[in-house]
mmCIF file of the N, C-alpha and C atoms, coordinates in Angstrom:
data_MODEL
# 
_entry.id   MODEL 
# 
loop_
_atom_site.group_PDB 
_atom_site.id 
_atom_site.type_symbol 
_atom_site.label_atom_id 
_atom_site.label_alt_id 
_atom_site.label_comp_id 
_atom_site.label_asym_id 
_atom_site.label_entity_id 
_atom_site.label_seq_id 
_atom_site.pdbx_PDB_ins_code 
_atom_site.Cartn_x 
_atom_site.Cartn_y 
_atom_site.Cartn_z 
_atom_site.occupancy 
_atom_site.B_iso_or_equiv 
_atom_site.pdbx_formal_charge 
_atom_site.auth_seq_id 
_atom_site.auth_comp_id 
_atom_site.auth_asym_id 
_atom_site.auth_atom_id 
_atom_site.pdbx_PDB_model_num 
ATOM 1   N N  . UNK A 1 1  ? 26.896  26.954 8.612  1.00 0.00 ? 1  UNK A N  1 
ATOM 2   C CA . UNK A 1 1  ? 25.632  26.463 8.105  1.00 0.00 ? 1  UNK A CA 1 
ATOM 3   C C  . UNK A 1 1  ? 25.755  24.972 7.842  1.00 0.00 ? 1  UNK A C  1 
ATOM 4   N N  . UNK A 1 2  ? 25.193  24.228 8.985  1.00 0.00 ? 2  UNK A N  1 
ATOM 5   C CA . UNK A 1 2  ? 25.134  22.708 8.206  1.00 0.00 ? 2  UNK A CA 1 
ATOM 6   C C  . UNK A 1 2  ? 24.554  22.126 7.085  1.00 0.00 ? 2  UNK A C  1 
ATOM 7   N N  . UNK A 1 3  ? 25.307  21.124 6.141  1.00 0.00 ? 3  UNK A N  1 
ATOM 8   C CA . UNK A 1 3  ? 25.030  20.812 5.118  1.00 0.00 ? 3  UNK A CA 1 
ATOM 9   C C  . UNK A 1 3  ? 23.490  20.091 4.869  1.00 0.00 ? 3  UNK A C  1 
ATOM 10  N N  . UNK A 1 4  ? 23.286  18.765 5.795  1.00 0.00 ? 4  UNK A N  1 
ATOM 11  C CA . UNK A 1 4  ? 22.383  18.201 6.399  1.00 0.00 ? 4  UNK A CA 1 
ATOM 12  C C  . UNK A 1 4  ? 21.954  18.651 7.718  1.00 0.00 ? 4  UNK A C  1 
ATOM 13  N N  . UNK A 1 5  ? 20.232  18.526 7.504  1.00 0.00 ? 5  UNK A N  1 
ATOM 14  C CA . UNK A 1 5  ? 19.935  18.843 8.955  1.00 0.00 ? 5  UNK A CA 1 
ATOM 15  C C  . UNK A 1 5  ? 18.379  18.205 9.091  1.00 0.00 ? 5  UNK A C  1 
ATOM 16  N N  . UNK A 1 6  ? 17.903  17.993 10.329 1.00 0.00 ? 6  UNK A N  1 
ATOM 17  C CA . UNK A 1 6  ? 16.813  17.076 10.174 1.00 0.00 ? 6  UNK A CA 1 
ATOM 18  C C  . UNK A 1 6  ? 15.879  18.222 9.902  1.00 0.00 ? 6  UNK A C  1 
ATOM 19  N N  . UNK A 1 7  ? 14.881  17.635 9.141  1.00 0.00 ? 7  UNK A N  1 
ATOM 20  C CA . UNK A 1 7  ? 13.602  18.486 8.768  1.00 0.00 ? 7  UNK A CA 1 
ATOM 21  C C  . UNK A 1 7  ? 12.327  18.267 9.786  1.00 0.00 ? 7  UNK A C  1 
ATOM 22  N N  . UNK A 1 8  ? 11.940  19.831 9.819  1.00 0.00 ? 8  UNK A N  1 
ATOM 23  C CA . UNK A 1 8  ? 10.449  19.718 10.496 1.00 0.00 ? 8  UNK A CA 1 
ATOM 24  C C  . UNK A 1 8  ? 9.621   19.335 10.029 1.00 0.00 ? 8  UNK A C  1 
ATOM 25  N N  . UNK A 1 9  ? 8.400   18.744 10.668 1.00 0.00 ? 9  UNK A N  1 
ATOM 26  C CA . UNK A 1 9  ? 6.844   18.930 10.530 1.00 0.00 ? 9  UNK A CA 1 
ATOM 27  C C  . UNK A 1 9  ? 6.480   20.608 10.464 1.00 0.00 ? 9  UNK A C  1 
ATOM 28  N N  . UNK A 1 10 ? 6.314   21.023 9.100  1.00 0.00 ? 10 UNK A N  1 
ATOM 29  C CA . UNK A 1 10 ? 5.718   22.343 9.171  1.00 0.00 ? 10 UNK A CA 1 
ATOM 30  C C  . UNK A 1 10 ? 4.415   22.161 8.499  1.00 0.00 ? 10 UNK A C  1 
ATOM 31  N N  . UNK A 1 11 ? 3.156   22.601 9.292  1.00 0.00 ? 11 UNK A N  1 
ATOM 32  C CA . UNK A 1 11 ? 2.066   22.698 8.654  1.00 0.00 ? 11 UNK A CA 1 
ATOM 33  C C  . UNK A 1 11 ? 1.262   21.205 8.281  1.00 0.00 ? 11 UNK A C  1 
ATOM 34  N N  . UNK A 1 12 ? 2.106   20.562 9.144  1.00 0.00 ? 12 UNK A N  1 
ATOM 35  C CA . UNK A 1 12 ? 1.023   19.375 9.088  1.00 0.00 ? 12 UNK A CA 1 
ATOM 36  C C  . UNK A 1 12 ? 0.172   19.138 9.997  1.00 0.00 ? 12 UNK A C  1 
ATOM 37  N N  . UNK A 1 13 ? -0.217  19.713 10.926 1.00 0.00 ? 13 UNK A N  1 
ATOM 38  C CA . UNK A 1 13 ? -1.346  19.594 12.093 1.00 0.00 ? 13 UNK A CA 1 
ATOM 39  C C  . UNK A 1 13 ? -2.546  18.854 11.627 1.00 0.00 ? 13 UNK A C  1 
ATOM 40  N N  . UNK A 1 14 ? -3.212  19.553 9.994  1.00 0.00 ? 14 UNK A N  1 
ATOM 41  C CA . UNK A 1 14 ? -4.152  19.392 10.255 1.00 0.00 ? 14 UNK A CA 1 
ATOM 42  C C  . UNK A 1 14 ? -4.495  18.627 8.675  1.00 0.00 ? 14 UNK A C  1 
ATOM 43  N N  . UNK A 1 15 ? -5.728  17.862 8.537  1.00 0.00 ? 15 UNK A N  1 
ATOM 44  C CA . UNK A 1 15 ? -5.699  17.258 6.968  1.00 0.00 ? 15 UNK A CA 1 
ATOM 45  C C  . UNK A 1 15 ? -7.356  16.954 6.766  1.00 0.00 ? 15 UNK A C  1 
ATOM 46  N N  . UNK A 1 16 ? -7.825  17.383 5.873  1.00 0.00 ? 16 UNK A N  1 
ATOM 47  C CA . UNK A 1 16 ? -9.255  17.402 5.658  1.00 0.00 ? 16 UNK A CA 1 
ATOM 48  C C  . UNK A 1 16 ? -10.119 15.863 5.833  1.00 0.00 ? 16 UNK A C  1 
ATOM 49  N N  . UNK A 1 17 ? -10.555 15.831 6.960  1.00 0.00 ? 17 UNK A N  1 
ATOM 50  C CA . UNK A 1 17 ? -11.281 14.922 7.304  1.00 0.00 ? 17 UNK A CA 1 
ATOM 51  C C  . UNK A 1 17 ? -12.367 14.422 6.971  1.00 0.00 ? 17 UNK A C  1 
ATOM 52  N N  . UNK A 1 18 ? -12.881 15.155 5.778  1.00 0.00 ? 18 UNK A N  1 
ATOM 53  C CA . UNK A 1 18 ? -13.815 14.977 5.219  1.00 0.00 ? 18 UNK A CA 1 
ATOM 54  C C  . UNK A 1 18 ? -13.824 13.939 3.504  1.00 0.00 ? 18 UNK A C  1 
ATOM 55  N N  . UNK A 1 19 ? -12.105 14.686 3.147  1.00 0.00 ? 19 UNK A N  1 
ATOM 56  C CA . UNK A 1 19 ? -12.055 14.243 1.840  1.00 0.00 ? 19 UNK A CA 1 
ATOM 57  C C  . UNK A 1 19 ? -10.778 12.860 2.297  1.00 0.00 ? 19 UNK A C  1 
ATOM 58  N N  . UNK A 1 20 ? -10.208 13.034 3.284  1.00 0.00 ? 20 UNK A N  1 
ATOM 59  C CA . UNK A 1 20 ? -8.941  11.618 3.113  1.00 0.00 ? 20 UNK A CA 1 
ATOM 60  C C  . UNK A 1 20 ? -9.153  11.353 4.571  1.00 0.00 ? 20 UNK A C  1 
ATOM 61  N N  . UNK A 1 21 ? -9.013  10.499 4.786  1.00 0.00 ? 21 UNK A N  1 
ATOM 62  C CA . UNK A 1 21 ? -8.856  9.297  5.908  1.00 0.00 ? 21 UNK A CA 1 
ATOM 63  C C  . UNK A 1 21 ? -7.290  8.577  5.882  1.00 0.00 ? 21 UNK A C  1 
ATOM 64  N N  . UNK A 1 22 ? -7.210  8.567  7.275  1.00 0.00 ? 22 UNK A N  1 
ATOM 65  C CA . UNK A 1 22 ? -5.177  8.224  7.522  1.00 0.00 ? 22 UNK A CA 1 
ATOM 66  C C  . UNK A 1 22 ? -5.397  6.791  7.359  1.00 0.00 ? 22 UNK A C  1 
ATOM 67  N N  . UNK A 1 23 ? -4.426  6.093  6.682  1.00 0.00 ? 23 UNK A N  1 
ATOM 68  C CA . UNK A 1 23 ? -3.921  5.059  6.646  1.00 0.00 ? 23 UNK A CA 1 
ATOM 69  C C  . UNK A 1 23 ? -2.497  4.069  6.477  1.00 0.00 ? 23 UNK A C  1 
ATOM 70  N N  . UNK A 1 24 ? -2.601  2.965  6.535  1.00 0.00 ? 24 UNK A N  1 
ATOM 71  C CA . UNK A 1 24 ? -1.035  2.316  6.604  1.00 0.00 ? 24 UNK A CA 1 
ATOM 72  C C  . UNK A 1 24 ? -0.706  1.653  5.467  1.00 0.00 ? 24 UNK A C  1 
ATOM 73  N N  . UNK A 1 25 ? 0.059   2.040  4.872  1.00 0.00 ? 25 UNK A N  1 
ATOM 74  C CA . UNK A 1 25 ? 0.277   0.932  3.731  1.00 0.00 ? 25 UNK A CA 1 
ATOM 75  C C  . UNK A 1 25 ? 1.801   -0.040 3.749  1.00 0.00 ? 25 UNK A C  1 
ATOM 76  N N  . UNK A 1 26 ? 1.693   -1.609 3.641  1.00 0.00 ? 26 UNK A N  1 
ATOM 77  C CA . UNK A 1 26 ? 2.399   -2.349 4.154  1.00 0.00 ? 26 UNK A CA 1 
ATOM 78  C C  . UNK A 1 26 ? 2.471   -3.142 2.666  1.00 0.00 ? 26 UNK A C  1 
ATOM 79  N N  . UNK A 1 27 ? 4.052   -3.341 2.554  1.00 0.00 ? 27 UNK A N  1 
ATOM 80  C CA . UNK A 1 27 ? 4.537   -3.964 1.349  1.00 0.00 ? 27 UNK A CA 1 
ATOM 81  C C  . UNK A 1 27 ? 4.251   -5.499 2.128  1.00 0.00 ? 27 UNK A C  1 
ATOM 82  N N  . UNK A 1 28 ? 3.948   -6.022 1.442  1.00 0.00 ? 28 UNK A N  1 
ATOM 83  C CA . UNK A 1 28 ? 3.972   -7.713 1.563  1.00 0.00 ? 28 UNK A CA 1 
ATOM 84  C C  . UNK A 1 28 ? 5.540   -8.570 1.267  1.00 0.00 ? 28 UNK A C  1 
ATOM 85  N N  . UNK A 1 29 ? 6.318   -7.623 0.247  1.00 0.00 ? 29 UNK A N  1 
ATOM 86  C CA . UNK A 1 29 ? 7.426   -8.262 0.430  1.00 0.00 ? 29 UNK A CA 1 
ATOM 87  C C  . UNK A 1 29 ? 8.650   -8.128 1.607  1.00 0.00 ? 29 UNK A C  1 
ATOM 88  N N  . UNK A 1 30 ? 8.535   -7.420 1.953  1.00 0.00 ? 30 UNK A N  1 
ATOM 89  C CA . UNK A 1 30 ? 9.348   -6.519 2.949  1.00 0.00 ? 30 UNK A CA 1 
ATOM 90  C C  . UNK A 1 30 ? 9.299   -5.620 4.324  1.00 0.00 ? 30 UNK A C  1 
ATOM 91  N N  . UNK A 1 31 ? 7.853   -5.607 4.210  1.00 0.00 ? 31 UNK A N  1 
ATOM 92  C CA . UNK A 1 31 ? 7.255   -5.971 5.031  1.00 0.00 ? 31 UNK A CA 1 
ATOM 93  C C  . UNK A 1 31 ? 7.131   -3.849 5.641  1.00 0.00 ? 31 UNK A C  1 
ATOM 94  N N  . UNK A 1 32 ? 7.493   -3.363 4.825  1.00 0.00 ? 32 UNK A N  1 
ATOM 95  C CA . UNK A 1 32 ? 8.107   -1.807 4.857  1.00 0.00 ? 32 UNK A CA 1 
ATOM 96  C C  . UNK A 1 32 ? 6.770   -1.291 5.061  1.00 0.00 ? 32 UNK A C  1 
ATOM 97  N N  . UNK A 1 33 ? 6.214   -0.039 6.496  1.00 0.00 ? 33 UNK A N  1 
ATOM 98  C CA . UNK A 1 33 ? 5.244   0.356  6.244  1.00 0.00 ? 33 UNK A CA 1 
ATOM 99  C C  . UNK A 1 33 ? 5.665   1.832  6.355  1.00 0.00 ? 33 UNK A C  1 
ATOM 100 N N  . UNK A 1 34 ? 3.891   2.410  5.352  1.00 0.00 ? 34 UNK A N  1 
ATOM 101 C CA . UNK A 1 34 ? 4.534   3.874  5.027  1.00 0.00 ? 34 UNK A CA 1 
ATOM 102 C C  . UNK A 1 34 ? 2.781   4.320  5.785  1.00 0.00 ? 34 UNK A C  1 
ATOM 103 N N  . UNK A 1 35 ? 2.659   5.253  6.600  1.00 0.00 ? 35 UNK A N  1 
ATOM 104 C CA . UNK A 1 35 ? 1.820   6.230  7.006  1.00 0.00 ? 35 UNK A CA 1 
ATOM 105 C C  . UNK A 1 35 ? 1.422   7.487  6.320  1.00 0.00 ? 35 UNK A C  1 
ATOM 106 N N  . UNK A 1 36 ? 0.251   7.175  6.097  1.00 0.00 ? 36 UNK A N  1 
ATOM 107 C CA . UNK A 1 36 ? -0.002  8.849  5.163  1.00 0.00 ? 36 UNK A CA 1 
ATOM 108 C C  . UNK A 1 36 ? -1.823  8.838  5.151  1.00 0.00 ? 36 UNK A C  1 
ATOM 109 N N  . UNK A 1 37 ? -2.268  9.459  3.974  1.00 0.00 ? 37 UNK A N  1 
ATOM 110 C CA . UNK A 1 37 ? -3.809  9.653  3.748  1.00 0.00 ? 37 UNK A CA 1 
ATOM 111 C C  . UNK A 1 37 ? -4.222  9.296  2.772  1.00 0.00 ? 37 UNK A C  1 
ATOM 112 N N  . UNK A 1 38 ? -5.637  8.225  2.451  1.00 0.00 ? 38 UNK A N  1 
ATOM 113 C CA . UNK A 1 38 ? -6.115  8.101  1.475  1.00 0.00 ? 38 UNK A CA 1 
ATOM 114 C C  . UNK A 1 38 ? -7.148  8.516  0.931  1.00 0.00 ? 38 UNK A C  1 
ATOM 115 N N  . UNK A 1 39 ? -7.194  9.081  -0.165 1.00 0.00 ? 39 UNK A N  1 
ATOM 116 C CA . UNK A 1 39 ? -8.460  10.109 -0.712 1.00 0.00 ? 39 UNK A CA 1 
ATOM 117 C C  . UNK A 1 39 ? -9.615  9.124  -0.571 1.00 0.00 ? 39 UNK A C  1 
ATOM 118 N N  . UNK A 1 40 ? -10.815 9.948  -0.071 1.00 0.00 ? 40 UNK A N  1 
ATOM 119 C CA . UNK A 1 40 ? -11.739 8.798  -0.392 1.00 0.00 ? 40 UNK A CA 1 
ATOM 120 C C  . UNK A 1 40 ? -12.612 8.527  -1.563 1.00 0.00 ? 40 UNK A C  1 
ATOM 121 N N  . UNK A 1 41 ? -12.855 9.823  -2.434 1.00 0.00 ? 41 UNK A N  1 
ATOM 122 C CA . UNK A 1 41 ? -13.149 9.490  -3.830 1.00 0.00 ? 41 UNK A CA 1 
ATOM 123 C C  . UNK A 1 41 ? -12.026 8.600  -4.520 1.00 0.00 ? 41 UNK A C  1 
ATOM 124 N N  . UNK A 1 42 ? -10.905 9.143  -4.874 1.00 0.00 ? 42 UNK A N  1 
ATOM 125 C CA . UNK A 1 42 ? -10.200 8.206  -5.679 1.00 0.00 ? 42 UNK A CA 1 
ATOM 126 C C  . UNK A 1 42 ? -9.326  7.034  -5.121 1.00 0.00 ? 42 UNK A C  1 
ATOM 127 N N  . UNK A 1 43 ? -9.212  7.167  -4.037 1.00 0.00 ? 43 UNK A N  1 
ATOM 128 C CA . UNK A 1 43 ? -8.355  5.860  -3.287 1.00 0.00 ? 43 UNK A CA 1 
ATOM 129 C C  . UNK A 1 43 ? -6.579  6.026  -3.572 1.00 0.00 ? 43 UNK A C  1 
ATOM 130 N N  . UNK A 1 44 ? -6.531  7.241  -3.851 1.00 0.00 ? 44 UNK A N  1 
ATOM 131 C CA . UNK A 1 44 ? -4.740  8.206  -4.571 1.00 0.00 ? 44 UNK A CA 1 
ATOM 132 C C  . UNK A 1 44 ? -4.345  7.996  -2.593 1.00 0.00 ? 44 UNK A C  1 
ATOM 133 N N  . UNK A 1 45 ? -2.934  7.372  -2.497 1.00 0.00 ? 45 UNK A N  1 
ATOM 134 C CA . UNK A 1 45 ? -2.394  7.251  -1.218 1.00 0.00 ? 45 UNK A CA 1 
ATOM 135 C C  . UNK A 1 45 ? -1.734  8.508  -1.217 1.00 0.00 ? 45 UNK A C  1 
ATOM 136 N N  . UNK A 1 46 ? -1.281  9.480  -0.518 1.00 0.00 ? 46 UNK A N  1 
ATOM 137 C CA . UNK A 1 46 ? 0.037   10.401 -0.219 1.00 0.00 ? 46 UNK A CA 1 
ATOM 138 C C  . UNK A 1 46 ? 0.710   10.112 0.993  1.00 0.00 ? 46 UNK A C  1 
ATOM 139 N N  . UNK A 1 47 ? 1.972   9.534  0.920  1.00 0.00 ? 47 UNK A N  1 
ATOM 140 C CA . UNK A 1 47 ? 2.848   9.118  2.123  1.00 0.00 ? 47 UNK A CA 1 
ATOM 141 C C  . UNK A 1 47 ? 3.193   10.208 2.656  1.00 0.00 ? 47 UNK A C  1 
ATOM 142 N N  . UNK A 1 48 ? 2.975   9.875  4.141  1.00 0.00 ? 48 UNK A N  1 
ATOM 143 C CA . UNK A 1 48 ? 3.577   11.123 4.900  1.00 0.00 ? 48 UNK A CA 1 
ATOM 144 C C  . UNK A 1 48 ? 4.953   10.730 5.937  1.00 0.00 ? 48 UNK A C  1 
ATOM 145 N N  . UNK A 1 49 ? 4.858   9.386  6.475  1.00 0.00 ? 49 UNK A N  1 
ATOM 146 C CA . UNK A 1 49 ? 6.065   9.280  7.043  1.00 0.00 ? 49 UNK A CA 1 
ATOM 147 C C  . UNK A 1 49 ? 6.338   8.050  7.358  1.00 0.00 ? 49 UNK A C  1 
ATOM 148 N N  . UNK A 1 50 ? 7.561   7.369  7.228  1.00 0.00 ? 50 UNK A N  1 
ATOM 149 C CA . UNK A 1 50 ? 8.205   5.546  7.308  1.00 0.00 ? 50 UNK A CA 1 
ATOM 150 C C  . UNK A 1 50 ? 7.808   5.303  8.576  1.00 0.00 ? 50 UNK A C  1 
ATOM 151 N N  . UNK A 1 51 ? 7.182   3.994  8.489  1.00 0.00 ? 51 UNK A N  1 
ATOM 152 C CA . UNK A 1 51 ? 6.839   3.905  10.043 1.00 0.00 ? 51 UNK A CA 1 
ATOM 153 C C  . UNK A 1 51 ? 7.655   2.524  10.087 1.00 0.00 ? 51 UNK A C  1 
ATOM 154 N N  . UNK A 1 52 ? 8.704   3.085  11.171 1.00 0.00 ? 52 UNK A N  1 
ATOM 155 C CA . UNK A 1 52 ? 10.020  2.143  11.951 1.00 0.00 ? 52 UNK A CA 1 
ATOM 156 C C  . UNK A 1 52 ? 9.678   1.119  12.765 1.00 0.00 ? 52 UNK A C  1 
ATOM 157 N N  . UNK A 1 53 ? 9.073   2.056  13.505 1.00 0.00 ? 53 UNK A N  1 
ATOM 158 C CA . UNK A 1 53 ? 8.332   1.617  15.155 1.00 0.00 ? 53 UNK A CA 1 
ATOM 159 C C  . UNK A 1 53 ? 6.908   1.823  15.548 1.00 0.00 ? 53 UNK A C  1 
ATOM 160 N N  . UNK A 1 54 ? 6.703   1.752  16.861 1.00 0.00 ? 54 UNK A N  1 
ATOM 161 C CA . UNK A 1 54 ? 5.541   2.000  17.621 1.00 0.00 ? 54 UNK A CA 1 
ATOM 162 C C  . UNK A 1 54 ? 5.789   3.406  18.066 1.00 0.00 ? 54 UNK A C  1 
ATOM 163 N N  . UNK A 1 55 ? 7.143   3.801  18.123 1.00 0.00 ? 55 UNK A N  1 
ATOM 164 C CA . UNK A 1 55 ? 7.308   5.250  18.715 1.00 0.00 ? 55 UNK A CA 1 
ATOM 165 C C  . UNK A 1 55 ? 6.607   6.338  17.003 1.00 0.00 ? 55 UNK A C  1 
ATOM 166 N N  . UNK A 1 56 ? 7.153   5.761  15.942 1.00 0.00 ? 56 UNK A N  1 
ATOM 167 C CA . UNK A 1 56 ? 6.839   6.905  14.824 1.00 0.00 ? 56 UNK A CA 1 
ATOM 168 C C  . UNK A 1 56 ? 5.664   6.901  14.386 1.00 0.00 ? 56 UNK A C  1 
ATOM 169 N N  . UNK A 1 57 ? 4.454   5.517  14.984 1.00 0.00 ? 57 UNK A N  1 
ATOM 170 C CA . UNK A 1 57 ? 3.251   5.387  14.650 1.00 0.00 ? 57 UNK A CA 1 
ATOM 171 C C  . UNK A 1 57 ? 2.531   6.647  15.510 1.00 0.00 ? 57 UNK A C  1 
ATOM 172 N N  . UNK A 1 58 ? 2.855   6.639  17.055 1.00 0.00 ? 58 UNK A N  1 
ATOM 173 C CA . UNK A 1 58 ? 2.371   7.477  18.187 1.00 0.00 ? 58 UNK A CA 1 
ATOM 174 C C  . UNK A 1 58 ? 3.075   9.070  17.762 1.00 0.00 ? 58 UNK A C  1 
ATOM 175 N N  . UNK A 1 59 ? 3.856   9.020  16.976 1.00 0.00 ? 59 UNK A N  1 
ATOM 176 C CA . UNK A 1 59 ? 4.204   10.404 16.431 1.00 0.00 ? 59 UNK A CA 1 
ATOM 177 C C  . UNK A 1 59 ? 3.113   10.654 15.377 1.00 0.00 ? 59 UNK A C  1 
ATOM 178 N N  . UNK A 1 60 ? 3.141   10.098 14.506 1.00 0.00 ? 60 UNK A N  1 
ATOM 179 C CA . UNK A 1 60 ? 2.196   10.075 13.580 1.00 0.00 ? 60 UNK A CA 1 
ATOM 180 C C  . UNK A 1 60 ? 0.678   10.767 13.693 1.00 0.00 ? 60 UNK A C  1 
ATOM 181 N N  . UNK A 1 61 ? 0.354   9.859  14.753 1.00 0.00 ? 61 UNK A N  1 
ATOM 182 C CA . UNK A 1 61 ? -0.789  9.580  15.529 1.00 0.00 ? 61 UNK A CA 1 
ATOM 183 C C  . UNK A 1 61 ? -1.006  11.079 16.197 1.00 0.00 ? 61 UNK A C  1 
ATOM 184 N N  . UNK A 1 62 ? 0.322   11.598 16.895 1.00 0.00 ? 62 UNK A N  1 
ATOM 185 C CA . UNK A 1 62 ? 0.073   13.124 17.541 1.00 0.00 ? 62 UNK A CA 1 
ATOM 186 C C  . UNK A 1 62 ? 0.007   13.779 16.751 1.00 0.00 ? 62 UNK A C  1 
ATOM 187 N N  . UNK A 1 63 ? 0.984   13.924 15.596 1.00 0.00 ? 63 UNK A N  1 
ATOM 188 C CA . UNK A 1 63 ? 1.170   15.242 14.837 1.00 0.00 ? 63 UNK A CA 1 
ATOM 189 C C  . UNK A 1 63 ? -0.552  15.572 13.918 1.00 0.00 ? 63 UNK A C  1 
ATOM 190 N N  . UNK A 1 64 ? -1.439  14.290 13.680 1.00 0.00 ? 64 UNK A N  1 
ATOM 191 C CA . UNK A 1 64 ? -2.483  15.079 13.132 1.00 0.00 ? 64 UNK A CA 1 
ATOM 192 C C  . UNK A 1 64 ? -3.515  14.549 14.312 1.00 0.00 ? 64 UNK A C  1 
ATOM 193 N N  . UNK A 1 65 ? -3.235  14.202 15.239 1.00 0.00 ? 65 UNK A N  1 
ATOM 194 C CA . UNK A 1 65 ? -4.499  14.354 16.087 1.00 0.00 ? 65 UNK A CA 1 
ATOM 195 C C  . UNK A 1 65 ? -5.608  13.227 16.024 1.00 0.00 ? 65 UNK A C  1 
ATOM 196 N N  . UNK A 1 66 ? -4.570  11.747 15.860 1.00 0.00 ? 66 UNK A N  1 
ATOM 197 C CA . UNK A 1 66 ? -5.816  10.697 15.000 1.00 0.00 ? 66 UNK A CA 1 
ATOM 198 C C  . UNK A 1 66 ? -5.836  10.085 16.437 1.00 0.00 ? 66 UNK A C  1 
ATOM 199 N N  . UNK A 1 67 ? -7.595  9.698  16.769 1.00 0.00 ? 67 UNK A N  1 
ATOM 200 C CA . UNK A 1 67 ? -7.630  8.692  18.127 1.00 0.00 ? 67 UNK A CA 1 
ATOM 201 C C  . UNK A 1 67 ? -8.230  6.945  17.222 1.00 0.00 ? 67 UNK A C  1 
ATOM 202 N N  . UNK A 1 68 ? -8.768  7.148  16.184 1.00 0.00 ? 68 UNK A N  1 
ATOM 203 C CA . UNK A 1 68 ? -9.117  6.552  15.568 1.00 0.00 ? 68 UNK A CA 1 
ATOM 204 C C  . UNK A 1 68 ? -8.350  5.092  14.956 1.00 0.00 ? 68 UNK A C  1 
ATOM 205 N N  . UNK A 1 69 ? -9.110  4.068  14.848 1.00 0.00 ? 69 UNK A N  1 
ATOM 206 C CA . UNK A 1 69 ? -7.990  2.726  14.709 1.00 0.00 ? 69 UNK A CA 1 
ATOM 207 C C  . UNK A 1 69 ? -7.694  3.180  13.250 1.00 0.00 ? 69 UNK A C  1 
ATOM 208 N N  . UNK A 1 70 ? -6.276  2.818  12.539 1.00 0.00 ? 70 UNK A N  1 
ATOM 209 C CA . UNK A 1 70 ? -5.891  3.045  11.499 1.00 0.00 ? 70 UNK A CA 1 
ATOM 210 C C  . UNK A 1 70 ? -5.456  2.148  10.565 1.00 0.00 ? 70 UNK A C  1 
ATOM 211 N N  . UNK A 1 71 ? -6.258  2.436  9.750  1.00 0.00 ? 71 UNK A N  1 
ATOM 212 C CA . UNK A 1 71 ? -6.489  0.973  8.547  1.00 0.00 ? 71 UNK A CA 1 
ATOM 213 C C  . UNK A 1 71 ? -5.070  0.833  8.001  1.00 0.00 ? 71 UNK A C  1 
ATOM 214 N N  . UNK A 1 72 ? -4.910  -0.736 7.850  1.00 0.00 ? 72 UNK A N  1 
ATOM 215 C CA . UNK A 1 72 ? -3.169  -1.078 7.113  1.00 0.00 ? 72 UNK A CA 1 
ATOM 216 C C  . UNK A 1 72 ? -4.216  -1.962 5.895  1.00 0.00 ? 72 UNK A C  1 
ATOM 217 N N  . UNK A 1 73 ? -3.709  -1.174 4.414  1.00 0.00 ? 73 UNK A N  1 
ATOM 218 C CA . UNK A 1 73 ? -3.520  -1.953 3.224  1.00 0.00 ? 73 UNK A CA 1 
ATOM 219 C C  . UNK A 1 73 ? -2.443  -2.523 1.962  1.00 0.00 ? 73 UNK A C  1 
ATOM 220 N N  . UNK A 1 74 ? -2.202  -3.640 1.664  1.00 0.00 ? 74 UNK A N  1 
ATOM 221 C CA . UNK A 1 74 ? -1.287  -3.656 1.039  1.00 0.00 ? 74 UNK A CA 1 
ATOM 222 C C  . UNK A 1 74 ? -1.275  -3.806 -0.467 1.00 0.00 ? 74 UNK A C  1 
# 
């Protein structure tokens, strides 16, 4: 049984499109961006995954199905 092991995407396909909208949030110092959803009543972020590259944005991008341009706030 390995100690470490990489974790799945379970059950993230899908995210209520009605109440959160995907977005990017980008530190200004460091420049570190994090991918996830922002509520649209309260503006509460939930990170869903470090975005490295252009490859983990287009992952991102597949795993919930976004064709939509995706807002970066910092």
């Amino acid at each position: 049984m390995p100690l470490f092991r990489k974790k799945t995407a379970v059950g993230r396909a899908a995210y209520d499109r009605k109440k959160k909208t995907p977005a990017i949030r980008a530190s200004i110092c460091t420049g570190e961006k994090v991918a996830g959803f922002r509520d649209k009543e309260t503006g509460s972020f939930e990170e869903i995954m470090l975005i490295r590259s252009e490859k983990d944005l287009a992952l991102f991008r597949e795993q919930f199905r976004i064709e939509e341009e995706i807002p970066v706030f910092y």
